[in-house]
Gaussian input, Z-matrix of N, CA and C with variables (Angstrom, degrees):
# hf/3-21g

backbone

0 1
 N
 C     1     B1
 C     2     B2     1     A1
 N     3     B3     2     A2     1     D1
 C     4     B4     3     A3     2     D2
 C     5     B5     4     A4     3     D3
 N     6     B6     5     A5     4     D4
 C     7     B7     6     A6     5     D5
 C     8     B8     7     A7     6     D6
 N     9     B9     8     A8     7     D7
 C    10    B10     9     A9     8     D8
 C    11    B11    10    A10     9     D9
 N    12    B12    11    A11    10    D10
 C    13    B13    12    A12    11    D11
 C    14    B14    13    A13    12    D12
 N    15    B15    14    A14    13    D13
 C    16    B16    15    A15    14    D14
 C    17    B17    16    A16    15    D15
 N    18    B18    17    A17    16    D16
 C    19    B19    18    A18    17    D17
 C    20    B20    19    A19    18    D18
 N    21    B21    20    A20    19    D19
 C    22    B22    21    A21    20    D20
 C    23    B23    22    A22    21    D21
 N    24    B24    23    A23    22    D22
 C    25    B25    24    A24    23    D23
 C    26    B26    25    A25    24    D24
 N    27    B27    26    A26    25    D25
 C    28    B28    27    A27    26    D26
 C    29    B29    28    A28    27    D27
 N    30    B30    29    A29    28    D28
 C    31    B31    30    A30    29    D29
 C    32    B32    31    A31    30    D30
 N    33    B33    32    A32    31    D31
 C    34    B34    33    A33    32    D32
 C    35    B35    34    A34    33    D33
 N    36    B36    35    A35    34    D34
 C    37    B37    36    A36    35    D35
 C    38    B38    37    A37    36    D36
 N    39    B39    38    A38    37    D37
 C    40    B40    39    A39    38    D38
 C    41    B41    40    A40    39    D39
 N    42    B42    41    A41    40    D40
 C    43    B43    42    A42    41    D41
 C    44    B44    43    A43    42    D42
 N    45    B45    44    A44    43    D43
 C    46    B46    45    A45    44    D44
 C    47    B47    46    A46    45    D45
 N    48    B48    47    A47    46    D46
 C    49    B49    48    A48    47    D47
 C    50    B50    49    A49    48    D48
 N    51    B51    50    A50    49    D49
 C    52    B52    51    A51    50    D50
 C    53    B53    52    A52    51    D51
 N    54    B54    53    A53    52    D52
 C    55    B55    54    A54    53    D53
 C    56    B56    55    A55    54    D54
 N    57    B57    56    A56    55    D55
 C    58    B58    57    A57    56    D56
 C    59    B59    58    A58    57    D57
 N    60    B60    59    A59    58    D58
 C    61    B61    60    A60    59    D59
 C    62    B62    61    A61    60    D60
 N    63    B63    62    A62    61    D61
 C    64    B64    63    A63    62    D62
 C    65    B65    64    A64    63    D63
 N    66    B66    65    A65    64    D64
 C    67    B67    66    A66    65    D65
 C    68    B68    67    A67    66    D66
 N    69    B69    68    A68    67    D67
 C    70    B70    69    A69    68    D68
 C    71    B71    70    A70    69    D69
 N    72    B72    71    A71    70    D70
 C    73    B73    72    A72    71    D71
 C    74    B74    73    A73    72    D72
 N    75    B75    74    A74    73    D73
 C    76    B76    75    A75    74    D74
 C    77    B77    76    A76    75    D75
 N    78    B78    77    A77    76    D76
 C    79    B79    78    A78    77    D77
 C    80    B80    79    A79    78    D78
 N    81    B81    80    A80    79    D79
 C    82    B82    81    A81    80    D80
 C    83    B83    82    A82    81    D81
 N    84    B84    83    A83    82    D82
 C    85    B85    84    A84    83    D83
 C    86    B86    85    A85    84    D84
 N    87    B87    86    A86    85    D85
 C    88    B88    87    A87    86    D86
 C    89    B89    88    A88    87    D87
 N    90    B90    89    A89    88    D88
 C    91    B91    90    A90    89    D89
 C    92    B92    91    A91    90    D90
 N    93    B93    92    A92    91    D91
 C    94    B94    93    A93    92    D92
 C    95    B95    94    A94    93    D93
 N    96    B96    95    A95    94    D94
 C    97    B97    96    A96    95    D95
 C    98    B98    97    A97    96    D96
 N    99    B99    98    A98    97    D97
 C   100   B100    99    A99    98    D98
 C   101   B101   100   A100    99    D99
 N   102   B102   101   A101   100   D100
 C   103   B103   102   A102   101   D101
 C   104   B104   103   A103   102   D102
 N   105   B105   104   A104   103   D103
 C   106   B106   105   A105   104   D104
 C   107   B107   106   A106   105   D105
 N   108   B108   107   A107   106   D106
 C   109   B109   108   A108   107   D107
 C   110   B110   109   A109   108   D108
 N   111   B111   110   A110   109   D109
 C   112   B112   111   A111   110   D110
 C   113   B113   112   A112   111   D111
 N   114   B114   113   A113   112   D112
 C   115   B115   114   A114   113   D113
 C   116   B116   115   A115   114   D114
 N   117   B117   116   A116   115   D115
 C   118   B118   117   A117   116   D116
 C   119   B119   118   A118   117   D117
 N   120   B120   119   A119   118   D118
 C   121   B121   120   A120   119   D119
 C   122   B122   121   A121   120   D120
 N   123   B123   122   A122   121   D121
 C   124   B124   123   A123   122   D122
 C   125   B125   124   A124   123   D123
 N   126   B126   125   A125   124   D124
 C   127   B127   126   A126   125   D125
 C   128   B128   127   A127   126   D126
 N   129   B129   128   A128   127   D127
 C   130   B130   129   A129   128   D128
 C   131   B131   130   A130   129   D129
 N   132   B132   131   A131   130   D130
 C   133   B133   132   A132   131   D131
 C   134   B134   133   A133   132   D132
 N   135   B135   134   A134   133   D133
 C   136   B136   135   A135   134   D134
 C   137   B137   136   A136   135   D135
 N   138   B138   137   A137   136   D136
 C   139   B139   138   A138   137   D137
 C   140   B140   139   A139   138   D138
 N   141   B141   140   A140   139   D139
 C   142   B142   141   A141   140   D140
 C   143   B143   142   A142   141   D141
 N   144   B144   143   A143   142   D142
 C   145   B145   144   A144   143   D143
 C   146   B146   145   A145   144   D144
 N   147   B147   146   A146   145   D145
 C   148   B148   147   A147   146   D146
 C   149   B149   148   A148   147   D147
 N   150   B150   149   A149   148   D148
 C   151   B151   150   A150   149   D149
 C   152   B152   151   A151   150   D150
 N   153   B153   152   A152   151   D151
 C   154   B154   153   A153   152   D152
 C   155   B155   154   A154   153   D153
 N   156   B156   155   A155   154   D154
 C   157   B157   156   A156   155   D155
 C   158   B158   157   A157   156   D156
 N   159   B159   158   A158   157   D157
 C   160   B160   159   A159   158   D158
 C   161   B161   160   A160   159   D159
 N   162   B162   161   A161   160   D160
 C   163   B163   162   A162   161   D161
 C   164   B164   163   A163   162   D162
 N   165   B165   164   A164   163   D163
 C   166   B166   165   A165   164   D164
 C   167   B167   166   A166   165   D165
 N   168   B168   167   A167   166   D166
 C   169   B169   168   A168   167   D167
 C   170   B170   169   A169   168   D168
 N   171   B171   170   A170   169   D169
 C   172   B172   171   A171   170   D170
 C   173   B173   172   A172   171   D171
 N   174   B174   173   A173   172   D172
 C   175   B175   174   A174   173   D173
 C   176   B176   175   A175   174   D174
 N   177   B177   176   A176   175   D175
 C   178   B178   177   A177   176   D176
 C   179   B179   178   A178   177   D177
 N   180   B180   179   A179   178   D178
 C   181   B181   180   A180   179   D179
 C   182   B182   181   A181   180   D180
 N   183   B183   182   A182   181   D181
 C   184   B184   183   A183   182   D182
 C   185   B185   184   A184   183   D183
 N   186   B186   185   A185   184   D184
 C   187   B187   186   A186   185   D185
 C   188   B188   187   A187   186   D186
 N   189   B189   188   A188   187   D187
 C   190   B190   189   A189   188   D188
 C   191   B191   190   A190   189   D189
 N   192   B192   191   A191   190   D190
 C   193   B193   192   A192   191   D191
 C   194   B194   193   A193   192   D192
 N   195   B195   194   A194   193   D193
 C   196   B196   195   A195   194   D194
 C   197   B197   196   A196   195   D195
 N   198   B198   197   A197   196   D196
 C   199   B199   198   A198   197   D197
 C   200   B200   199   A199   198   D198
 N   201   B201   200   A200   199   D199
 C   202   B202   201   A201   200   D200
 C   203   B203   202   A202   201   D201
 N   204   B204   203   A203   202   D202
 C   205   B205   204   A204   203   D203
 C   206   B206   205   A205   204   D204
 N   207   B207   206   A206   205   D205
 C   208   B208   207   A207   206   D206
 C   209   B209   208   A208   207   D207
 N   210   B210   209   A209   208   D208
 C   211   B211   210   A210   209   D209
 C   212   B212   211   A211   210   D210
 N   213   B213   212   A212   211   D211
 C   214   B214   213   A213   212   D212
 C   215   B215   214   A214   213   D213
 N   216   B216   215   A215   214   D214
 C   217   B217   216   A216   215   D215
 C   218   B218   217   A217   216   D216
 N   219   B219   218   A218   217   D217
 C   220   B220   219   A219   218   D218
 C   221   B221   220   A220   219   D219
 N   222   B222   221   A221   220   D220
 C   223   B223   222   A222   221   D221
 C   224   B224   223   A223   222   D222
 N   225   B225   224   A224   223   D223
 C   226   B226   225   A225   224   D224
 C   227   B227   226   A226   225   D225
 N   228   B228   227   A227   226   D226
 C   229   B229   228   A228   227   D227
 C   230   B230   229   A229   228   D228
 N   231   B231   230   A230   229   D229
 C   232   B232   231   A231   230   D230
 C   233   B233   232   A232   231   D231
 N   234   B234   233   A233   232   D232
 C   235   B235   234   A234   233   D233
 C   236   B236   235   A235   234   D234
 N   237   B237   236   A236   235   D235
 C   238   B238   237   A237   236   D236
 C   239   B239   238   A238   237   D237
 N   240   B240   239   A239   238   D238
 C   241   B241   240   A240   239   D239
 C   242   B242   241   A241   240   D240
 N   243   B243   242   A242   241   D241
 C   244   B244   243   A243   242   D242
 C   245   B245   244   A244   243   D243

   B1=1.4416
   B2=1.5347
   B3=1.3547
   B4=1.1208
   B5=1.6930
   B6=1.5803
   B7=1.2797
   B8=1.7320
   B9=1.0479
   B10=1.5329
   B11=1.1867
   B12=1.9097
   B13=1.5404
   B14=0.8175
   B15=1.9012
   B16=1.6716
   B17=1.7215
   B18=1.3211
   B19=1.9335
   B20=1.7744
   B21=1.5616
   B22=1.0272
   B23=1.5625
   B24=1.8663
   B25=1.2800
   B26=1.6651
   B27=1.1865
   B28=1.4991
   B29=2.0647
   B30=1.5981
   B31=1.5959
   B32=1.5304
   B33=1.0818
   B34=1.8865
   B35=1.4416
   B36=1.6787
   B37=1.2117
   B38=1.5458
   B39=1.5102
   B40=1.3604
   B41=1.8315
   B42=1.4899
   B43=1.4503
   B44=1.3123
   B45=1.4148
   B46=1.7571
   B47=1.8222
   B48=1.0833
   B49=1.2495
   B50=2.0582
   B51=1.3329
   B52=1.7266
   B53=1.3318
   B54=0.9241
   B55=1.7473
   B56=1.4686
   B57=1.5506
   B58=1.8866
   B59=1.4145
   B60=1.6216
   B61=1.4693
   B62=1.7196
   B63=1.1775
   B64=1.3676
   B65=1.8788
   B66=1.3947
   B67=0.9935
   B68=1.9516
   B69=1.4075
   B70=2.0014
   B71=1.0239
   B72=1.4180
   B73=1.6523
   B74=1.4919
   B75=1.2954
   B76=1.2437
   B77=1.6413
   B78=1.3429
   B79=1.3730
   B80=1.9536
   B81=0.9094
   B82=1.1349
   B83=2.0059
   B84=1.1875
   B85=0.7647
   B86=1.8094
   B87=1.1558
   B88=1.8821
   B89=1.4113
   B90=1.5898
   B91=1.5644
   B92=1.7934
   B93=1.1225
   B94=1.4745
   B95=1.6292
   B96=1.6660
   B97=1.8257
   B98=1.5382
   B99=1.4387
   B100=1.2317
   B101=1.2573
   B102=1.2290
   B103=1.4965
   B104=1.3179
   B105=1.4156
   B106=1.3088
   B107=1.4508
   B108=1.7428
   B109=1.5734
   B110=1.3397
   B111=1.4170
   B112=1.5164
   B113=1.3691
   B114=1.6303
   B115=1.2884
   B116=1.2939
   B117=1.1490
   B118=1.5995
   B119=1.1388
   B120=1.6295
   B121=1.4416
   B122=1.2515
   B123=1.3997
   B124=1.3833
   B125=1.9131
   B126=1.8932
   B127=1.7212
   B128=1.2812
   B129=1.8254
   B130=1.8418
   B131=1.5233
   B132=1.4983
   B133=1.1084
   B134=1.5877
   B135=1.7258
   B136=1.0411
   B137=1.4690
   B138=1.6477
   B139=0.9506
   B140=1.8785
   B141=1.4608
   B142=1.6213
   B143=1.6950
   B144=1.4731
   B145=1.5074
   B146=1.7537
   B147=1.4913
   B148=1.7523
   B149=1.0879
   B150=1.7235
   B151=1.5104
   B152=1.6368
   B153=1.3809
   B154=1.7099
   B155=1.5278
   B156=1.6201
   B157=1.5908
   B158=1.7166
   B159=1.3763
   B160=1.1603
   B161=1.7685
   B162=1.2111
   B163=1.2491
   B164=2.0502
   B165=1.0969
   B166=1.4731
   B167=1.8340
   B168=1.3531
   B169=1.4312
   B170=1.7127
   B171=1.3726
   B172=1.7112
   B173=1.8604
   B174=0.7237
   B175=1.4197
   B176=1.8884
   B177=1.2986
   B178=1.2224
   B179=1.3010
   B180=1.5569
   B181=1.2061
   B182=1.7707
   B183=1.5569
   B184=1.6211
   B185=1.3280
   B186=1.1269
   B187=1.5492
   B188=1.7140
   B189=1.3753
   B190=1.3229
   B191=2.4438
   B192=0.9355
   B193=1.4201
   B194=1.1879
   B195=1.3232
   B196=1.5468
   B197=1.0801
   B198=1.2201
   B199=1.7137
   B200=1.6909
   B201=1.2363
   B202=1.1187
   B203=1.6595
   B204=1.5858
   B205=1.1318
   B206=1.8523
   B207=1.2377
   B208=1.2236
   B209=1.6983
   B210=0.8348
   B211=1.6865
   B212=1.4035
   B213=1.0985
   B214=1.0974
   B215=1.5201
   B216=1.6108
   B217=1.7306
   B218=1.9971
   B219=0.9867
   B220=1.8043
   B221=1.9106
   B222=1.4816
   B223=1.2175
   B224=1.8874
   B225=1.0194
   B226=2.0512
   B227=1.8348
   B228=1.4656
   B229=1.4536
   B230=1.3226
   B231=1.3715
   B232=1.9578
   B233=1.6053
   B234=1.1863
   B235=1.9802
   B236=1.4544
   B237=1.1745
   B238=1.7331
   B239=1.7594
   B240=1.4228
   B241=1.4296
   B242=1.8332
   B243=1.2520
   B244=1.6444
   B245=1.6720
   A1=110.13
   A2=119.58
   A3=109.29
   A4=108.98
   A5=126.08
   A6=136.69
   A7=107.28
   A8=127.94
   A9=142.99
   A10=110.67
   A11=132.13
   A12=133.96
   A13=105.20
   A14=95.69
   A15=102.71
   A16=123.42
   A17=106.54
   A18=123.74
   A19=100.62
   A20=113.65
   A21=106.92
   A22=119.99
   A23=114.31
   A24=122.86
   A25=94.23
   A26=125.13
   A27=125.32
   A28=101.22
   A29=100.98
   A30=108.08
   A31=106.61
   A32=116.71
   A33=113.41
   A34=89.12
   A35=120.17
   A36=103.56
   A37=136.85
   A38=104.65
   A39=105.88
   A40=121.94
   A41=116.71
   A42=116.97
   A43=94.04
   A44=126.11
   A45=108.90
   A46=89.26
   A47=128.42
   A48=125.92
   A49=99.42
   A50=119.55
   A51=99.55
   A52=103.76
   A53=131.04
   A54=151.51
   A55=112.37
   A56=76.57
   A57=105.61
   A58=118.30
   A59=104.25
   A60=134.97
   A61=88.99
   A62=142.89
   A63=105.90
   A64=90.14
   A65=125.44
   A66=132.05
   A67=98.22
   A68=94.34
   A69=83.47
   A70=117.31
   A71=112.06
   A72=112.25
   A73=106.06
   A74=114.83
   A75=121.41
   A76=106.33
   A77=122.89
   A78=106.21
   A79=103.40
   A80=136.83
   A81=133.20
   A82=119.94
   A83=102.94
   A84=130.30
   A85=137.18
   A86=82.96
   A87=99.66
   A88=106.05
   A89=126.23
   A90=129.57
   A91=87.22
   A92=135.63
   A93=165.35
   A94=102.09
   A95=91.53
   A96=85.48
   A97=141.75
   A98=117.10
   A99=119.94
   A100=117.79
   A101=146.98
   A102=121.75
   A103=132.29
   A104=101.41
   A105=112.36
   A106=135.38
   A107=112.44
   A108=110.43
   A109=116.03
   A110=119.43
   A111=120.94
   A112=111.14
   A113=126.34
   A114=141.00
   A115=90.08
   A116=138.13
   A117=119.08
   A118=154.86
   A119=94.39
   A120=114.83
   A121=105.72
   A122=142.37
   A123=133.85
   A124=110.49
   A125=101.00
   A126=81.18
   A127=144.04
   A128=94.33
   A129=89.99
   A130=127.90
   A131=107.83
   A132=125.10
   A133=103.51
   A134=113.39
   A135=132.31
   A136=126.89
   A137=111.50
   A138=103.71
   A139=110.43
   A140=99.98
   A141=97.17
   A142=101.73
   A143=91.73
   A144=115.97
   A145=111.79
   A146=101.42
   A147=104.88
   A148=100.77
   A149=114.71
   A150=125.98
   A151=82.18
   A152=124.51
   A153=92.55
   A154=112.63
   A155=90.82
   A156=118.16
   A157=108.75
   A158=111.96
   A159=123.63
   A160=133.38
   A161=114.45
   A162=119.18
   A163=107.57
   A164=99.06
   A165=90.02
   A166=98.52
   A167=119.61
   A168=93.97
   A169=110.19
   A170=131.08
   A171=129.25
   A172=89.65
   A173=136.41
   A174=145.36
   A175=95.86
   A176=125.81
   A177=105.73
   A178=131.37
   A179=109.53
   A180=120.66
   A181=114.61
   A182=94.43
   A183=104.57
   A184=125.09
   A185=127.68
   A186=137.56
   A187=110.88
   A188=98.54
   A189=117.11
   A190=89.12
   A191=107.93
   A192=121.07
   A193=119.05
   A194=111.50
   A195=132.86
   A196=84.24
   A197=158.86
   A198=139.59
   A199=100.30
   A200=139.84
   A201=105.54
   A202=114.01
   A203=107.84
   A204=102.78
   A205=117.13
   A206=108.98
   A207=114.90
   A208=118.42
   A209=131.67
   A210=118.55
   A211=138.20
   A212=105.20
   A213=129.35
   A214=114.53
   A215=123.88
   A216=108.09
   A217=68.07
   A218=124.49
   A219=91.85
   A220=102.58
   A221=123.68
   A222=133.68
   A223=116.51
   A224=83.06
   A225=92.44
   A226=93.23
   A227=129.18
   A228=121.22
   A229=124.03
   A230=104.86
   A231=88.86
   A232=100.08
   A233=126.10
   A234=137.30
   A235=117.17
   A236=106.85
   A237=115.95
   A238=90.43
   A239=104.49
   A240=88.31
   A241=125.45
   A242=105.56
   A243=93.47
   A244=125.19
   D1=-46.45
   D2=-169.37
   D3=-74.74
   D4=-28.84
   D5=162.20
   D6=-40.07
   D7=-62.30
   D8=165.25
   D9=-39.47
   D10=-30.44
   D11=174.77
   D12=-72.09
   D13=-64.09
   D14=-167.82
   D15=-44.79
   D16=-36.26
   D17=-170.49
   D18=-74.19
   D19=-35.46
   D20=-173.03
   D21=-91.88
   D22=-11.72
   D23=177.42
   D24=-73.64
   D25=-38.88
   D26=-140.73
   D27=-99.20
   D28=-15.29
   D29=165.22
   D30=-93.52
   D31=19.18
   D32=-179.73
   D33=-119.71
   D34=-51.53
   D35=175.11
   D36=-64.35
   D37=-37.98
   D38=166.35
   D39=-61.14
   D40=-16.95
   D41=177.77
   D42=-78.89
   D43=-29.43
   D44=-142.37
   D45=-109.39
   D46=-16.36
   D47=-175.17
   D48=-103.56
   D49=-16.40
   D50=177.59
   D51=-109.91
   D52=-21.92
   D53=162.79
   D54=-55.17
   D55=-104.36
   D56=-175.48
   D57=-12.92
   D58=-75.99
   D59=-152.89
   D60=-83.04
   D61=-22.23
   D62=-164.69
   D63=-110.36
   D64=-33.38
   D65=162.52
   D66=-24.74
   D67=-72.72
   D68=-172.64
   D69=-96.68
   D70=36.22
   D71=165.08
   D72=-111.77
   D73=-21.22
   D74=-179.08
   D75=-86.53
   D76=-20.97
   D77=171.51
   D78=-105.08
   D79=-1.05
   D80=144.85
   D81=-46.94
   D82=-84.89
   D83=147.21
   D84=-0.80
   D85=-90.14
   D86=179.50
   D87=39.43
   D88=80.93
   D89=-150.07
   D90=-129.27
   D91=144.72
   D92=166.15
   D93=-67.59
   D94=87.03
   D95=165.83
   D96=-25.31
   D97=-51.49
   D98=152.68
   D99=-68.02
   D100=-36.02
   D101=154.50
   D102=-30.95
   D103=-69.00
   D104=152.86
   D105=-26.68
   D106=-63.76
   D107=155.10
   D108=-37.18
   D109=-63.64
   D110=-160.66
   D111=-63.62
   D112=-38.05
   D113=167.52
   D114=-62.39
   D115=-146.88
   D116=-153.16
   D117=39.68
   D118=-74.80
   D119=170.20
   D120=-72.62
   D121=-43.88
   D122=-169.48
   D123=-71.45
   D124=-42.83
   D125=156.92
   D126=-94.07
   D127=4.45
   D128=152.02
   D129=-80.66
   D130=5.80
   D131=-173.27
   D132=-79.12
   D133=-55.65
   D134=-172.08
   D135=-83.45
   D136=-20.90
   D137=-179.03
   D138=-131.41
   D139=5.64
   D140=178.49
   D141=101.49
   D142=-153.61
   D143=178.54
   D144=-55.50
   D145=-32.11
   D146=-163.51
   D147=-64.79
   D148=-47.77
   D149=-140.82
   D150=-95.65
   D151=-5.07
   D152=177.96
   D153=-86.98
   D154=-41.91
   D155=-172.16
   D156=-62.89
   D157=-78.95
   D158=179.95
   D159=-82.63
   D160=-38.00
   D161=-165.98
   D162=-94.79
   D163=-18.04
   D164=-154.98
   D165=-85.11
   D166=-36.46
   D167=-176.65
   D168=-95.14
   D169=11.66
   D170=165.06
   D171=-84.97
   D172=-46.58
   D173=-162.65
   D174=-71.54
   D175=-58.64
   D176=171.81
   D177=-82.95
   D178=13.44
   D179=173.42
   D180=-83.25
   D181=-50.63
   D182=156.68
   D183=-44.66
   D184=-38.77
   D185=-176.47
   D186=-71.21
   D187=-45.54
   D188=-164.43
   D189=-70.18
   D190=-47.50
   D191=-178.93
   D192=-40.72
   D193=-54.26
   D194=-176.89
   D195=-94.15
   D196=-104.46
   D197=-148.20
   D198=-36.32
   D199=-27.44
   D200=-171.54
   D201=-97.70
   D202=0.51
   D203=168.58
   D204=-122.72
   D205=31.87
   D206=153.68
   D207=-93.55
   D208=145.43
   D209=163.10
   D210=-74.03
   D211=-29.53
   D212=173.40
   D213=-81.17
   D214=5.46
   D215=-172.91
   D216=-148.52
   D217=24.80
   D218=179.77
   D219=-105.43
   D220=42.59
   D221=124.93
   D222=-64.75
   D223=-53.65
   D224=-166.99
   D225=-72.91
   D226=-13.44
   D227=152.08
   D228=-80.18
   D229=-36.46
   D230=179.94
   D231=-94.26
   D232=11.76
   D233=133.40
   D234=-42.51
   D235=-48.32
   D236=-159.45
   D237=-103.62
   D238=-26.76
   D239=-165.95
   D240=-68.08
   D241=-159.68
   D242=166.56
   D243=-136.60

């Protein structure tokens, strides 16, 4: 039984984390591969493991958000955009 959890927790996660999550991050989103690269690398630069792994592409997603609804910064959005 618990073999049957474990197989069935770890096929929900693998659908919902290679699927799910990039499916609606990518239409959220709509971010410039090389942006993206360069964002990355500059906060794995700055912040280590976090900023490569975790922080660096929600963080340029935020950036990218507010540049596109300021007027004055929505060059540096259709920059990031795709």
């Amino acid at each position: 039984m618990a073999v049957a959890v474990m197989g069935a927790s770890l096929f929900i996660h693998t659908i919902v984390g290679k699927l799910l999550v990039p499916l609606v991050t990518s239409r959220a989103g709509k971010m410039n591969a090389v942006a993206v690269f360069i964002g990355v690398l500059g906060w794995g630069w700055l912040w280590g493991v976090w900023g490569l792994l975790l922080l660096g592409i929600p963080i340029l997603m935020v950036v990218k958000a507010v540049c596109d609804r300021v007027d004055d910064l929505k060059p540096v959005g259709e920059l990031l955009g795709d």
